[in-house]
C-alpha positions in Angstrom: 20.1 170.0 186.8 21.6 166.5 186.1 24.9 166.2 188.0 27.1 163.0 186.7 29.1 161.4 189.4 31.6 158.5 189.2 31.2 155.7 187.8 29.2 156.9 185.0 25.9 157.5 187.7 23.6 160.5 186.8 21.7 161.6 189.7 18.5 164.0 188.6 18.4 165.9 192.1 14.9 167.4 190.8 12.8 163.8 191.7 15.5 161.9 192.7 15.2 159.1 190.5 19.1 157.6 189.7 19.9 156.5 186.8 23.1 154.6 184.8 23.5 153.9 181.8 27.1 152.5 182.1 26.8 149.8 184.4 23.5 148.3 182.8 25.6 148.4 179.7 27.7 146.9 181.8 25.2 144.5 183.1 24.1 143.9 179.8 27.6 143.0 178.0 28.7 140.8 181.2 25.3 138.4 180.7 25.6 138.2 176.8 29.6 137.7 176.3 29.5 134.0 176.8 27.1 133.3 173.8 29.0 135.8 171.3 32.0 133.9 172.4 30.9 130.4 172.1 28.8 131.5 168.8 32.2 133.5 167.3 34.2 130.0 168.2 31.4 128.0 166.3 32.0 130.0 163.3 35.4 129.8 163.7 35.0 126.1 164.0 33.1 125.9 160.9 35.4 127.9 158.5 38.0 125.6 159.6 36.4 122.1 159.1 34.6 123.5 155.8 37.3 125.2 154.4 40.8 124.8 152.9 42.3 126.1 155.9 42.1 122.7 157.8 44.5 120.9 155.4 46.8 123.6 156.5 46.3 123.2 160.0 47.4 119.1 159.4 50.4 120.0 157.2 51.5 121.5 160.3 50.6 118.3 162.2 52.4 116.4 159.8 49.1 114.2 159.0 48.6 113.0 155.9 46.4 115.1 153.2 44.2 113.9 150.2 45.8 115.3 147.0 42.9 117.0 145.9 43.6 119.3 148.6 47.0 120.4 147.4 45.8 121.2 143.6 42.8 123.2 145.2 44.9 125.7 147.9 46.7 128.0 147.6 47.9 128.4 151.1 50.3 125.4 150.8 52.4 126.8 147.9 56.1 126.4 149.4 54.7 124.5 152.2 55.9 121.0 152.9 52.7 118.1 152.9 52.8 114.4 153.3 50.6 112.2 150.4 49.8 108.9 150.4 48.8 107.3 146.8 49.8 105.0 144.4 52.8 105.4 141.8 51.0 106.0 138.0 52.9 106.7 134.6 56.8 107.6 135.7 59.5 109.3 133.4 63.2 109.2 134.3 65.2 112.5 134.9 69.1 112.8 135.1 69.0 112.8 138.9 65.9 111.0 139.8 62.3 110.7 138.2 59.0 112.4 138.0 56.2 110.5 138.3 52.1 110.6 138.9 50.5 109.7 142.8 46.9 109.4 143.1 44.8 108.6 145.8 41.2 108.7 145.4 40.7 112.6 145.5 43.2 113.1 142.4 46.6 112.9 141.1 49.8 115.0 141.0 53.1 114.7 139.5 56.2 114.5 141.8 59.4 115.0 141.4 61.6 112.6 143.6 65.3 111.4 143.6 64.1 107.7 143.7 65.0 105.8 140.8 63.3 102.3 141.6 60.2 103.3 142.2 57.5 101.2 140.0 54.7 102.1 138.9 51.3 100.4 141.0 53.5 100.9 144.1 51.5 102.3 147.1 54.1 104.8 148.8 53.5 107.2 151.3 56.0 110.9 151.1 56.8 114.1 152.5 57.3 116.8 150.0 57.2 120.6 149.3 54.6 121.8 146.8 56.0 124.2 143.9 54.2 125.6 141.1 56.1 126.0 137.9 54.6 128.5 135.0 55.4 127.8 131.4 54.4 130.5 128.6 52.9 128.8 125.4 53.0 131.6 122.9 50.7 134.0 124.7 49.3 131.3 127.0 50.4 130.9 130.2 50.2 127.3 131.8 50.5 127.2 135.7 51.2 123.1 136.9 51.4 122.1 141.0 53.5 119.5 141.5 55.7 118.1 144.4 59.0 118.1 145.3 59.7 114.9 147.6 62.0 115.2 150.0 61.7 111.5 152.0 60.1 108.4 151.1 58.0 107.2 154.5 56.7 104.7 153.1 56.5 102.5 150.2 54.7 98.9 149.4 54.2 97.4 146.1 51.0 96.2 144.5 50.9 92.8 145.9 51.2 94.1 149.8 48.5 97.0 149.2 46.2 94.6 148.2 46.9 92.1 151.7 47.6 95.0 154.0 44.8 97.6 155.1 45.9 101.6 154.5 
């Protein structure tokens, strides 16, 4: 009769042949961790450089993000982002003004307490994205914008065109 012993060893006293399992498992699983490892951490790799998750990981950083990247995740609702881009069509508020940065991903509209800022200016800010909703009779209309908290940089027309980005 098989008799189990520790260590997971079963010994067949009948032809004495020994036998176990567990440590060739264990054999087994020491030899092939280091490629499920390095192969999980490829993956991981890859999801991050391929997917919207990486712009997240530089908001953190405080690096600079194309604005495409903003409108297209979701993940950075309520987070704060820094944009580079160039100052388009601007509207005046009471406090401040609204206007359009693009860069050459896309644009978005920000909302910023700077009232000289012209338009063909290339500026460089830190801001919060916010999504406001609006209901249009039974549609409802969902626009990402930015809330700009500090102006890091700004240089009009003229310098952008001398001065390399």
């Amino acid at each position: 009769m098989p008799e189990v012993c520790a260590g997971g060893v079963v010994r067949d006293m009948g032809d004495r042949t020994r036998v176990s399992p567990s440590r060739r498992s264990r054999e087994r699983v020491g030899r092939s961790w280091v490629p499920s490892v390095v192969l999980a951490g490829g993956v991981l790799l890859m999801l991050l450089v391929a997917s919207p998750l990486r712009w997240l990981g530089l908001t953190v950083l405080g690096q600079t993000i194309p604005i495409r990247s903003v409108l297209d995740t979701q993940l950075l609702l309520g987070r704060a982002v820094q944009l580079q881009g160039q100052v388009g069509d601007r509207a005046p508020l009471m406090d401040g003004q609204v206007y359009e940065l693009s860069d050459s991903t896309g644009g978005i509209w920000v909302i910023s307490p700077n009232l000289d800022l012209q338009s063909g200016e290339m500026v460089k800010i830190r801001g919060r994205v916010r999504l406001q909703s609006v209901m249009i009779e039974e549609l409802k209309l969902q626009e990402v914008y930015i809330e700009e908290h500090e102006l890091l940089e700004r240089r009009s027309l003229e310098q952008s065109l001398l001065l390399p980005e």
